[in-house]
ROMIDO-837314 format. One record per residue: x, y, z of N, C-alpha, C in turn. Coordinates in steps of 0.05 Angstrom, whole numbers, plus 5000, padded with zeros to 4 digits. Layout:
<atoms>
XYZXYZXYZ/...
</atoms>
This chain:
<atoms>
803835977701803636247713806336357720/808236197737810436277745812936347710/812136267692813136197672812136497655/809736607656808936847645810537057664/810637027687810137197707813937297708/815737067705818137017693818837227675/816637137652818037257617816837597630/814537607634815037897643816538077657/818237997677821038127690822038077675/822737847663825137897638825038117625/822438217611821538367585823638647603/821738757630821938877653824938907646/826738697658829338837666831938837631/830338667621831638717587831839017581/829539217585830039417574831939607595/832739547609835439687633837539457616/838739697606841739547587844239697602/846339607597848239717604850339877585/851640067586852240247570853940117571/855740197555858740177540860440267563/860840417576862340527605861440377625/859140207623857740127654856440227661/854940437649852840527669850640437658/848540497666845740397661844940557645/842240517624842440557604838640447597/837340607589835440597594834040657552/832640347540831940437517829040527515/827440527498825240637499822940567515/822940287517821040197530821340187560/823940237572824540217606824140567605/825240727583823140987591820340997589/818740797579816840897584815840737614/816540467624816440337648816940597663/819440657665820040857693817941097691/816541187670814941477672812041337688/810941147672809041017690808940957711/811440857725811740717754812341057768/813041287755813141497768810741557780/809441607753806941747753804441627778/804641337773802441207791804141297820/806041237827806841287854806841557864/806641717849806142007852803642067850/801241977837798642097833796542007862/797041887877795641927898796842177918/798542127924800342387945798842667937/799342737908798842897895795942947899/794842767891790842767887790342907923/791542737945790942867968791143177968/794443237955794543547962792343727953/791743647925789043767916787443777928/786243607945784343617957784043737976/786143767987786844028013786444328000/788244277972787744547963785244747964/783944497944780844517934779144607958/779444437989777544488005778244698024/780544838011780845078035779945348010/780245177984778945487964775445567976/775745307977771745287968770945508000/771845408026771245538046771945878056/774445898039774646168038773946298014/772546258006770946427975768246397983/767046228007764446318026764846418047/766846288073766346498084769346608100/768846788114771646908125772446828161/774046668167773846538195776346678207/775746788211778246878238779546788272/781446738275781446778301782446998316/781247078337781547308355783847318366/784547608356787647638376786847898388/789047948409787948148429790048398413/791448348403794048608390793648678364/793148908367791849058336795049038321/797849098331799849148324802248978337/803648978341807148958345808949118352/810649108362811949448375812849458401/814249748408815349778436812249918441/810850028428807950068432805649868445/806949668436804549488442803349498473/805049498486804349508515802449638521/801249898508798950058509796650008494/796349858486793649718469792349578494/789649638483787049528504786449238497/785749148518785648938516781748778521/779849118519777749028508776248918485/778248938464777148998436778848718430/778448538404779248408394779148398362/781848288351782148378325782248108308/781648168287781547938263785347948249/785747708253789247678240789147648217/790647838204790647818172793547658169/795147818140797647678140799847848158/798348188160800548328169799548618186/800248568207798448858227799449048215/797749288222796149278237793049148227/792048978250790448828238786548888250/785048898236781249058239780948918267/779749128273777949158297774348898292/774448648305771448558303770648748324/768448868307766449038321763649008349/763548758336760448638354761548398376/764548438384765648298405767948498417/766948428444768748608470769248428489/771048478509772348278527773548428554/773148348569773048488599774148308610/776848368625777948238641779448348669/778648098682778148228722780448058730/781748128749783047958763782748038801/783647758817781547888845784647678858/784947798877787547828898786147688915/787147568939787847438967785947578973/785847818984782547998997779948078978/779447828953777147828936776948148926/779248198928778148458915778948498890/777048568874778148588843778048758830/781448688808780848938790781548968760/780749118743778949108719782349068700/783248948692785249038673784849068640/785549328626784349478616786549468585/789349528591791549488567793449198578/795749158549797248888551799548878575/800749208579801749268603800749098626/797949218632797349198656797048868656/795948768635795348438646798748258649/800048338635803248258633803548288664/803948598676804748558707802748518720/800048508726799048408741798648108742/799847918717798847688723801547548732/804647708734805647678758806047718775/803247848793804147898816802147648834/803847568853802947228858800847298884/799647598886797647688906794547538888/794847638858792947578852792247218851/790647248852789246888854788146728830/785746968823783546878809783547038778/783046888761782747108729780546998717/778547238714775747238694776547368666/775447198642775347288613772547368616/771147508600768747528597768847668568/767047448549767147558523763947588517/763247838506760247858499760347908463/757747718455757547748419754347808428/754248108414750948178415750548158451/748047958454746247958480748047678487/749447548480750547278496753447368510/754047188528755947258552757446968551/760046988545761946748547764546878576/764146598594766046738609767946468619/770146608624771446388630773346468657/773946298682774046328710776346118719/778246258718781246108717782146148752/782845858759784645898782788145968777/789046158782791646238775793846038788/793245908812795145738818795345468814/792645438788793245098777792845158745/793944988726793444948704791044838687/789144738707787144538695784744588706/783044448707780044538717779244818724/779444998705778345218702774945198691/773745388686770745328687770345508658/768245368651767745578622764245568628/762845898627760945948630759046058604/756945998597755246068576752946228592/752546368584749546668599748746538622/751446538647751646568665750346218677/751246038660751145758668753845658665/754945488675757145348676756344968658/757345058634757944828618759844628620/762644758627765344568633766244718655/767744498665770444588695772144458683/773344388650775044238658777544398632/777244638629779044838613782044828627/782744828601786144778613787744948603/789945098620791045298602794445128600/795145338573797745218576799845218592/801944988601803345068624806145278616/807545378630809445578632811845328615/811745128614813944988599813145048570/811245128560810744968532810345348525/809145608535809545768530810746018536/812545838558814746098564814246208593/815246348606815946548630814346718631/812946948603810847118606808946998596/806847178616803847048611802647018585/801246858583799546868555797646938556/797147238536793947388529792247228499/793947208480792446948466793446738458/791146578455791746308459792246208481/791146198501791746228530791645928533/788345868525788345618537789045358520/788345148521789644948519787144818495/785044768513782944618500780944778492/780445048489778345168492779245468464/777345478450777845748428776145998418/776346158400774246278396775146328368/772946358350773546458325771046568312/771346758291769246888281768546898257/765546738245765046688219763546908202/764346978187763047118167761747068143/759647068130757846928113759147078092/760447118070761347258056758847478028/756847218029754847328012752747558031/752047468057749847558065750347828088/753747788096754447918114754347818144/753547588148752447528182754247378189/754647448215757147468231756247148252/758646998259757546788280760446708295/759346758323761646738340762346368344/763646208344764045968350766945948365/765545758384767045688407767145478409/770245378410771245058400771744898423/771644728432771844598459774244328453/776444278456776843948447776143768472/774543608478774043438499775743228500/776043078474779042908482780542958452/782342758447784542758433783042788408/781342648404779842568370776742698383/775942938390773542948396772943248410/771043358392770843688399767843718407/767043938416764444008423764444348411/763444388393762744518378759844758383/760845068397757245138396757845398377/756145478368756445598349754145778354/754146118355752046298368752246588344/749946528336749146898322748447018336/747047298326746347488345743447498366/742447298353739547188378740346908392/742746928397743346618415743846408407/744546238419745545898411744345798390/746245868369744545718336744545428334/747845288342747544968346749744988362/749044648375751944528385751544258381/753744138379754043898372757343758371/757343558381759843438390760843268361/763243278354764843218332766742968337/766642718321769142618321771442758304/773042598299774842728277774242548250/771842378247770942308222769142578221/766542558242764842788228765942978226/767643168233769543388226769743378200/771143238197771543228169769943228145/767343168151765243248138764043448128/764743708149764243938141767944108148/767744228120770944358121769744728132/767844768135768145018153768744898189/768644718193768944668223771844558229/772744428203775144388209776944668210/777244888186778245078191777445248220/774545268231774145348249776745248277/776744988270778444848292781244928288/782444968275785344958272785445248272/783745428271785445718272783745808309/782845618317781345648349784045528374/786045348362787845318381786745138392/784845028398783044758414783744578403/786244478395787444188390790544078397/790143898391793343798400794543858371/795143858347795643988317793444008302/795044108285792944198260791543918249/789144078235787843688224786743828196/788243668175787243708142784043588135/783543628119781143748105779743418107/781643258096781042978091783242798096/786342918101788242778120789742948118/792842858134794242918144797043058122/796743068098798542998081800243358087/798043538081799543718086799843878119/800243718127798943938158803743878169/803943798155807043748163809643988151/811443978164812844218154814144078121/814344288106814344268078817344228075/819344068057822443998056823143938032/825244018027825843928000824943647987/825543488002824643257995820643207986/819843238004816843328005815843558015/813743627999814343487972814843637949/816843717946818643917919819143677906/820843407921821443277910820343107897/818243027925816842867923814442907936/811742917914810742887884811043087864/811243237865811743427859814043347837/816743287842818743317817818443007802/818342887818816842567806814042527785/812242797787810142827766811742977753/812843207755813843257728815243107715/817942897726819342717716818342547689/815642457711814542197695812842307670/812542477675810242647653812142687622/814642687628816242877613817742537606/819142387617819442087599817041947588/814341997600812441927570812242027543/812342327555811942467530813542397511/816942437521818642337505818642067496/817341837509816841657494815941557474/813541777470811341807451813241887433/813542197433815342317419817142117394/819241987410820641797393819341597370/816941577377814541287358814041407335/814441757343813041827316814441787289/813941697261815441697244817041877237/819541867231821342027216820942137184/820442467177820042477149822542407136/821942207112824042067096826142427086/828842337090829942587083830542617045/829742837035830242897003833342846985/834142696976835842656968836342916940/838443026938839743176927840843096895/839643116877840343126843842643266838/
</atoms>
């Protein structure tokens, strides 16, 4: 065994010759070694990306998932946009009005008294002024009521309410380290999201609201226009089972990062190296010293000698 296993690295490093200058020098058969040892080390990496590809085609050619932003636009304007209405983010504002969701937001001062804030102005300075205490979201889809009841002077145990029941106290918004000095109107919170499904064939609209309860683990309810269609709690295996819930998750903000279809391969920032380099220039590489390997085997037509 050691004796086969021998003559085969031999075979192996025989065809790496050395050139006439010293350099290395590669004959037909170590090109075709190196295209194969490309190719296999490259076709899994690769096979993943596809698979990411594939499962974000398949979900957006059914249906259309949005997440809610409160700014139709960008601008020294912006300040005057309401902040009842919520918009679907395209690639570039100004971005549609969702129609069958509105949002009402109260804020109530040291003497419980409260009041309605209405554009991005007003919630920007009113949510520094350190009189106020308390901040209510209140989002309505159709006849259902999502509300959410923030203490302004802590980051954590905030309460999230469904048609006027209390489901969780334990909403967390983000702290002033991680998003800055001015307040945050979206994406506010931490563990908690909203996004909006669209059936692409049938037209029907479904509000879902993403919860992460821990690190690897979501609670998932999902509501049409006659009420609570399902809920159901997710690991990050079952997630992955269905790729409308995973996209639901990653554009809802209810996670600690993004989570791919079936792993991790693409959810990382993209570098020359990977993968331009790598798999990517390593399948073309290897693809292109087989061919040429082949190429060379083929016979030569005998050349015509001249009378």
């Amino acid at each position: 065994m050691k004796w086969v296993a021998g003559r085969s690295l031999a075979n192996i490093l025989h065809s790496y010759t050395i050139g006439k200058r010293g350099f290395f020098r590669l004959d037909k058969k170590g090109l075709l070694i190196t295209g194969v040892g490309l190719l296999l080390l490259s076709l899994f990496p690769t096979g993943l990306i596809m698979i990411e590809s594939m499962s974000e085609s398949r979900v957006s050619e059914r249906y259309k998932i949005s997440s809610l932003s409160f700014n139709e636009y960008a601008g020294d304007d912006a300040l005057d946009q309401s902040i009842e209405a919520v918009y679907e983010i395209r690639d570039s504002p100004p971005y549609q009005q969702i129609n069958n969701v509105s949002v009402s937001h109260q804020l109530i001062d040291r003497n419980s008294v409260e009041k309605q804030l209405r554009t991005v102005g007003e919630f920007l300075t009113e949510m520094k002024n350190e009189q106020n205490v308390r901040y209510k979201r209140s989002y309505r889809f159709h006849d259902q009521k999502l509300v959410i009841k923030e203490d302004l002077t802590r980051d954590h145990d905030h309460t999230l309410e469904i048609n006027d029941r209390i489901v969780d106290h334990r909403i967390e918004r983000w702290p002033s380290e991680v998003i800055g000095p001015e307040p945050a109107l979206n994406l506010r919170y931490k563990n908690v999201g909203f996004v909006m499904k669209t059936d692409q064939n049938s037209g029907q609209a479904e509000l879902i609201v993403v919860q992460q309860t821990a690190p690897r683990l979501w609670r998932i309810r999902t509501f049409n226009e006659t009420g609570l269609l399902i809920e159901r709690q997710y690991s990050l295996r079952a997630l992955r089972q269905e790729a409308v819930m995973v996209k639901a998750v990653n554009l809802s903000g209810a996670h600690d990062g993004r989570i791919g279809y079936r792993s991790q391969i693409t959810q990382g920032y993209p570098t020359y190296l990977f993968p331009i380099l790598y798999p990517y220039g390593t399948s073309l590489l290897s693809v292109a010293l087989i061919l040429y390997y082949f190429a060379e085997l083929r016979p030569q037509a005998p050349s015509k000698k001249r009378i």
